[in-house]
Structures are given as structure tokens and as C-alpha cells.
N, C-alpha and C positions, 0 to 999 in steps of 0.2 A: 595142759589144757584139754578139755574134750566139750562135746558139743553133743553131752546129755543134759536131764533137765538137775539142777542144784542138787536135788531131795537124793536123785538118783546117785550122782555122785558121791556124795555126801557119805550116802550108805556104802557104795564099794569101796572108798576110800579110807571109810573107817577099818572096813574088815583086810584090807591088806597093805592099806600104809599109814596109819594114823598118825594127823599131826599133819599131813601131807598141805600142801597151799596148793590147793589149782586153779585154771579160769575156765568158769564156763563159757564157753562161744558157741553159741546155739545157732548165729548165723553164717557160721565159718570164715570168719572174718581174716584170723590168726591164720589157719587152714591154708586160707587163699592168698594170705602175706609169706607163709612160706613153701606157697606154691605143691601145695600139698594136696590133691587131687581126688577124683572121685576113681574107683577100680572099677575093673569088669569085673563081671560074673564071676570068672574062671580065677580071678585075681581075692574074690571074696567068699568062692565056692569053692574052689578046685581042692584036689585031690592032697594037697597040702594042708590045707586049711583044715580038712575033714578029719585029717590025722591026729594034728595040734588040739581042736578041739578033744578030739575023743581022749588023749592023753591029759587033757584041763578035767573034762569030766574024772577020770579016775583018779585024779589031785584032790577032789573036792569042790573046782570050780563048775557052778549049775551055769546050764544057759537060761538069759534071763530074756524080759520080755525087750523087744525092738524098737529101739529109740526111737526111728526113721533115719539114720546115715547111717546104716551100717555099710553104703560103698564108700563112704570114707575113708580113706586111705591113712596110715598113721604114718607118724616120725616121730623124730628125737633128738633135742639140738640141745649142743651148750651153747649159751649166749652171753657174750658181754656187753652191753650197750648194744651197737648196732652191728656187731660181728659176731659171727657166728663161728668157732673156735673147730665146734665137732657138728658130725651129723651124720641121721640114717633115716631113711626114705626105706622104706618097707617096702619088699617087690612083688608081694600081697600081705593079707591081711594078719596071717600067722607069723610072720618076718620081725622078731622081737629086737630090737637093738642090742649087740654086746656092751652089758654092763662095766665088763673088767677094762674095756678097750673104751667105753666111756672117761671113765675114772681115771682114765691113763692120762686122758688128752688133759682133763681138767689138772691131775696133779701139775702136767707138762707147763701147763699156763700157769699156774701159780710157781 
């Protein structure tokens, strides 16, 4: 899910996961069902953030223009119906989920 506008979406989604299914929630609906919050400054600014980005910049990732949420805080859940198996609450904005330890849990569940 993200709570850009479609078009936007659409576009990064093609260039780095295509095929991808997401939901837009523009009013952070989803966000605020999993309790998913807005960050400070220092959680959307700081000195972590500043690094991760500059290492996205010399990947090829541009910064692009501001949705309006960028204190939005992210995560990352596996879900089955109404449980929620795994999850990562990002402790600012740079804070990517471990994919391998995703993968884990899901194999774990199947």
C-alpha cells in the first residue's frame, strides 16, 4: 500500500517491481489500521536517513517530487486474513524490512 497518487505509483512500481498489486490509500486509512504513524523530523531527516538516501542516489534511485506524507512512517506485514504472521515498523524512514527474515516467516507459515 502507499498513499501516493495512482499515476505516481504506477510509475515506480513499474520501474522496480512490475506486475506488483498495491493499494493506494491516499487517506491513510490502512496506515492508521496498522497503527502506522506519522515520524518526526529527526525520524524523517536525521542523520540515517541522509546516508540511505545518498547511497539510493548512487544506485540510480533520483529524488522525486513530495507527495505530502512524506512523515509517514512505513512497514511491512505478512497477513492472513486477519493475523498478522510477521511485521516491521520502521524506526525512521530509512529502516527497510529484512526481506530474507520475511520470507522466512512466510515459508514458516506454509
Amino acid at each position: 500500500m502507499h498513499r501516493a497518487s495512482v499515476e505516481a505509483a504506477n510509475k515506480f512500481f513499474q520501474r522496480h517491481l512490475p506486475g506488483a498489486r498495491v493499494i493506494a490509500d491516499l487517506e491513510g486509512e490502512l496506515y492508521r489500521a496498522f497503527d502506522l504513524r506519522r515520524g518526526s523530523w529527526l525520524q524523517v531527516l536525521g542523520p540515517s536517513v541522509w546516508w540511505r538516501g545518498l547511497v539510493a542516489l548512487c544506485r540510480g534511485n533520483p529524488i522525486t517530487k513530495p507527495t505530502g506524507h512524506e512523515l509517514q512512517m512505513p512497514g511491512a506485514f505478512l497477513v492472513d486474513g486477519q493475523r498478522i504472521h510477521w511485521q516491521h515498523r520502521a524506526k525512521h524512514s530509512a529502516d527497510h524490512p529484512d526481506l530474507n527474515e520475511m520470507l522466512a516467516a512466510l515459508a514458516q507459515r506454509s
